[in-house]
C-alpha positions as CSV (number, residue, x, y, z in Angstrom):
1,X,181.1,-191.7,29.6
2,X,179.9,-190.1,32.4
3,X,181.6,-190.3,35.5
4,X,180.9,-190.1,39.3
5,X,182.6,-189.6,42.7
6,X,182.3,-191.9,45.5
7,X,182.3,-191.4,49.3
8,X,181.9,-193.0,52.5
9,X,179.0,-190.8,54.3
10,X,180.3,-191.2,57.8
11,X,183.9,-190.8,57.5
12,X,184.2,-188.9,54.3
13,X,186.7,-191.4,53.1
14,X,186.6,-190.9,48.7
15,X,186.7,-194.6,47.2
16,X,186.9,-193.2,43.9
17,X,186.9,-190.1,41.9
18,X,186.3,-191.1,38.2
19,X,183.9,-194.1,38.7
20,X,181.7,-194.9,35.3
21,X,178.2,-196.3,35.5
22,X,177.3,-198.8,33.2
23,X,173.7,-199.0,32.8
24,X,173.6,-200.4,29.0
25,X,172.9,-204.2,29.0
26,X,176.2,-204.5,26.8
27,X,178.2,-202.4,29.5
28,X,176.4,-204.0,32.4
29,X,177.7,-207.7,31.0
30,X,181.1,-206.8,29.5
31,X,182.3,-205.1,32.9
32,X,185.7,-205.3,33.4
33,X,186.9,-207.8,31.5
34,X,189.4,-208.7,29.2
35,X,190.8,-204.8,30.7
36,X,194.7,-205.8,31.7
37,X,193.6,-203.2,34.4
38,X,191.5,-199.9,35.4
39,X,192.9,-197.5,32.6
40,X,191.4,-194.1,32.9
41,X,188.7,-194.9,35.2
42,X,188.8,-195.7,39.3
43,X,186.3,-198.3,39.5
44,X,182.9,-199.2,37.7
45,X,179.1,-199.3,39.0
46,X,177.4,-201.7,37.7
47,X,173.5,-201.0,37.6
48,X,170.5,-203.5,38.4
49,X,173.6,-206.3,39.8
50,X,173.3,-208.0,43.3
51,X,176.2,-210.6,42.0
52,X,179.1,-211.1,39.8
53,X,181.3,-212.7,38.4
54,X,185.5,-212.0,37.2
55,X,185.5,-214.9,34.6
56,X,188.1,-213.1,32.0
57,X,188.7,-210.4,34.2
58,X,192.9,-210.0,34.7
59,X,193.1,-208.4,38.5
60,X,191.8,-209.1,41.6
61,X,188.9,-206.2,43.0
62,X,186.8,-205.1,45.6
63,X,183.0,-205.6,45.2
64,X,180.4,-203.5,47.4
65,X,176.8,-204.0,46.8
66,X,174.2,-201.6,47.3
67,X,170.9,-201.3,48.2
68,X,168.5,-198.4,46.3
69,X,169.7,-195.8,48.5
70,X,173.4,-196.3,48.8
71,X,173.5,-198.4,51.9
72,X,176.5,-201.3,52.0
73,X,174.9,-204.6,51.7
74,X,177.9,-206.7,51.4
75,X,181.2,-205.9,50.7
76,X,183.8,-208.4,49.3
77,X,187.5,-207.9,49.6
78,X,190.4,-208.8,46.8
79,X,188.2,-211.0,44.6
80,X,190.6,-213.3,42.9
81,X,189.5,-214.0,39.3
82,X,187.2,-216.7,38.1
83,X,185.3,-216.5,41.1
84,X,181.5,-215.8,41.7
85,X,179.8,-214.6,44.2
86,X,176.4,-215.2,45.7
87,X,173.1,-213.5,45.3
88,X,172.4,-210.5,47.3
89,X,168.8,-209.9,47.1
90,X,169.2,-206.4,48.9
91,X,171.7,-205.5,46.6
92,X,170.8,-203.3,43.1
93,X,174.3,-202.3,42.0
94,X,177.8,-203.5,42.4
95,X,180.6,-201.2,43.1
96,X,183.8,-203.1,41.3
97,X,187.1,-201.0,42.3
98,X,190.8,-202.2,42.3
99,X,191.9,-204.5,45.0
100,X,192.4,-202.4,48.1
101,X,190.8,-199.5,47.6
102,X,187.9,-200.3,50.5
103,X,189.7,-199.6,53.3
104,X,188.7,-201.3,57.1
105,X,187.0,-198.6,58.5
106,X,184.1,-198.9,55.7
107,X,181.7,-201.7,56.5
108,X,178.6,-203.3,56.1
109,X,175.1,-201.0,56.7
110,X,177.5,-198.0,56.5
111,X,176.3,-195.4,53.5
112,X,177.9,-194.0,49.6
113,X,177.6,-190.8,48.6
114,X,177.6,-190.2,45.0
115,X,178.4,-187.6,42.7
116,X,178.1,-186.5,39.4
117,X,181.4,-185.4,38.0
């Protein structure tokens, strides 16, 4: 598993330190679910995304797609579960993290840093 740090460029603010990167189809569509919760991990980047879903998924999380170079296309906020969301065409990846963790102050257009641990 490898494992990655992410940041908010302009504030510095760290959304998560241990943040795995699924780029396998099989880890790309099991995500998080059927997980009672994170575990070991802080979140999960999904690769090649721009939507989801949290069908069998047991906790609420935040969701912020990306664009190709880390920009914030869209960022949703305490997805319940068995919800979907729509099709951002911008997006390539989807940043899942626990509900809460992306505070106010990071918003749309702003930009991630990330890296390798």
């Amino acid at each position: 598993m490898i494992l990655h740090q992410i940041k908010h460029k302009e504030t510095g603010t760290v959304l998560g330190t241990r943040v795995e990167v699924a780029t396998s189809m099989v880890r790309r569509t099991v995500g998080l679910m059927f997980r009672p919760e994170m575990g070991e991990i802080d979140g999960l980047m999904v690769e090649r995304c721009n939507s989801v879903h949290t069908c069998f998924q047991r906790f609420p999380m935040d969701v912020v797609f990306l664009s190709r170079d880390y920009t914030i296309v869209k960022i949703i906020r305490s997805m319940k579960t068995w919800r979907f969301t729509w099709m951002y065409w911008r997006a390539v990846r989807a940043l899942e993290l626990p509900a809460g963790s992306v505070p106010a102050i990071v918003i749309e257009g702003g930009k991630l840093e990330v890296t390798r641990v």
